[in-house]
C-alpha positions in Angstrom: -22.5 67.0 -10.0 -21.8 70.4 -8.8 -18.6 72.4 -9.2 -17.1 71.8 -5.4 -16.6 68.1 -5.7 -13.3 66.7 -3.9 -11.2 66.1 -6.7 -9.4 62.8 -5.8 -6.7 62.9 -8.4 -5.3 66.3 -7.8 -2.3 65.2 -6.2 -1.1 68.0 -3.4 -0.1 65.5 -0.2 3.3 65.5 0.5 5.2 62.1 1.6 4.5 63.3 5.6 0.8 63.4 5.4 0.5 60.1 3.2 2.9 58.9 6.1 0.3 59.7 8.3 -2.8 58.5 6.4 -1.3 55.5 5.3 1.0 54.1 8.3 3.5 53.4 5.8 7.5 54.7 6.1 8.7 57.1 3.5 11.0 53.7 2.7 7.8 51.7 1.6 6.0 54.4 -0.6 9.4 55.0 -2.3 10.0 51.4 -3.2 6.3 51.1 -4.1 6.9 54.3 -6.5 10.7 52.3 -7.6 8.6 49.2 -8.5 6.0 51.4 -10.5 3.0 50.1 -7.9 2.4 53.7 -7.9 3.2 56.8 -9.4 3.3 60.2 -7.6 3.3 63.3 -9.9 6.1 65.4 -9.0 6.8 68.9 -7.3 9.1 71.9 -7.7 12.6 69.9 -6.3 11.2 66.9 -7.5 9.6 66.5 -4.0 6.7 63.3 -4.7 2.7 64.8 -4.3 0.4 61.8 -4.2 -3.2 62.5 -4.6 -6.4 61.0 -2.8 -6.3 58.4 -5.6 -2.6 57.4 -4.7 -3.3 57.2 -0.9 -6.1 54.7 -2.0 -4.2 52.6 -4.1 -1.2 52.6 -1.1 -3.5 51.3 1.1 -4.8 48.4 -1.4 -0.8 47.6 -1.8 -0.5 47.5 2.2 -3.9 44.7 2.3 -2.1 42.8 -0.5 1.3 42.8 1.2 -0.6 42.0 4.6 -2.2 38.9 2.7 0.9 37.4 1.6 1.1 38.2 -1.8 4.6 39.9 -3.1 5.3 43.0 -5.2 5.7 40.9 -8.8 2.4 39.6 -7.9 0.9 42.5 -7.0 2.1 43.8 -10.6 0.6 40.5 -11.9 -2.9 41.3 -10.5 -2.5 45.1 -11.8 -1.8 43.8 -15.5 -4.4 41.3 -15.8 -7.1 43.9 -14.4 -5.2 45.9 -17.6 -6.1 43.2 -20.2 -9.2 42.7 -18.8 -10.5 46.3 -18.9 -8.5 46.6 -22.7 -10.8 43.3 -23.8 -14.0 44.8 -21.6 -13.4 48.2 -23.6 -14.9 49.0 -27.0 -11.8 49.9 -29.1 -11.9 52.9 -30.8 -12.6 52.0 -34.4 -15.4 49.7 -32.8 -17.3 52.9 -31.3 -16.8 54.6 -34.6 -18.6 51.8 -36.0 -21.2 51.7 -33.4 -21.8 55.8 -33.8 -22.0 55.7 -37.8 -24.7 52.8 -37.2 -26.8 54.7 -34.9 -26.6 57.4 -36.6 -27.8 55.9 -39.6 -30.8 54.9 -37.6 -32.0 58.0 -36.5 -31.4 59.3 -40.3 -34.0 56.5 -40.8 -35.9 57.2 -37.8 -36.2 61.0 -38.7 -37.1 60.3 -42.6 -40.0 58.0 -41.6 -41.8 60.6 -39.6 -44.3 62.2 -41.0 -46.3 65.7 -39.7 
């Protein structure tokens, strides 16, 4: 990957262009930010700056309002994709585990070489 990728999580939009990107009201991205749907880093004056990866995630909120479902269970679907990716995930002790083992294999590998 070179050194001029977009960087989608460098958040510089103000509220008026994710207006525009979005077709939501300032109203509906606050409440989204109220309920912790999404979380906009913050500016000099406290002014909200939402990044590519916000926008994204505004839009996903507007399809699941648009199919019916309601912010608690929107927040419902966002904590089980949690759980699932915290059970999917190695934990940390387990990837120590994993790295001692392998490394005892190529200590293995390495003695039983012969030149």
């Amino acid at each position: 990957m070179s050194g001029r990728e977009l960087r989608r999580d460098l958040a510089v939009l103000p509220m008026s262009v994710v207006r525009e990107l979005t077709g939501l009201t300032d109203r509906q991205v606050r409440y989204y930010d109220q309920q912790g749907l999404v979380e906009p880093q913050r500016g000099a004056g406290k002014q909200r700056r939402f990044s590519l990866d916000d926008v994204d995630r505004l839009l996903q909120i507007a399809e699941y309002l648009d199919a019916g479902y309601t912010v608690a269970e929107i927040r419902e679907v966002d904590e089980k994709k949690l759980r699932k990716q915290k059970n999917t995930a190695p934990s940390e002790e387990n990837l120590r585990h994993m790295l001692a083992d392998e490394l005892l294999n190529i200590g293995r590998f390495n003695g039983q070489q012969k030149f």
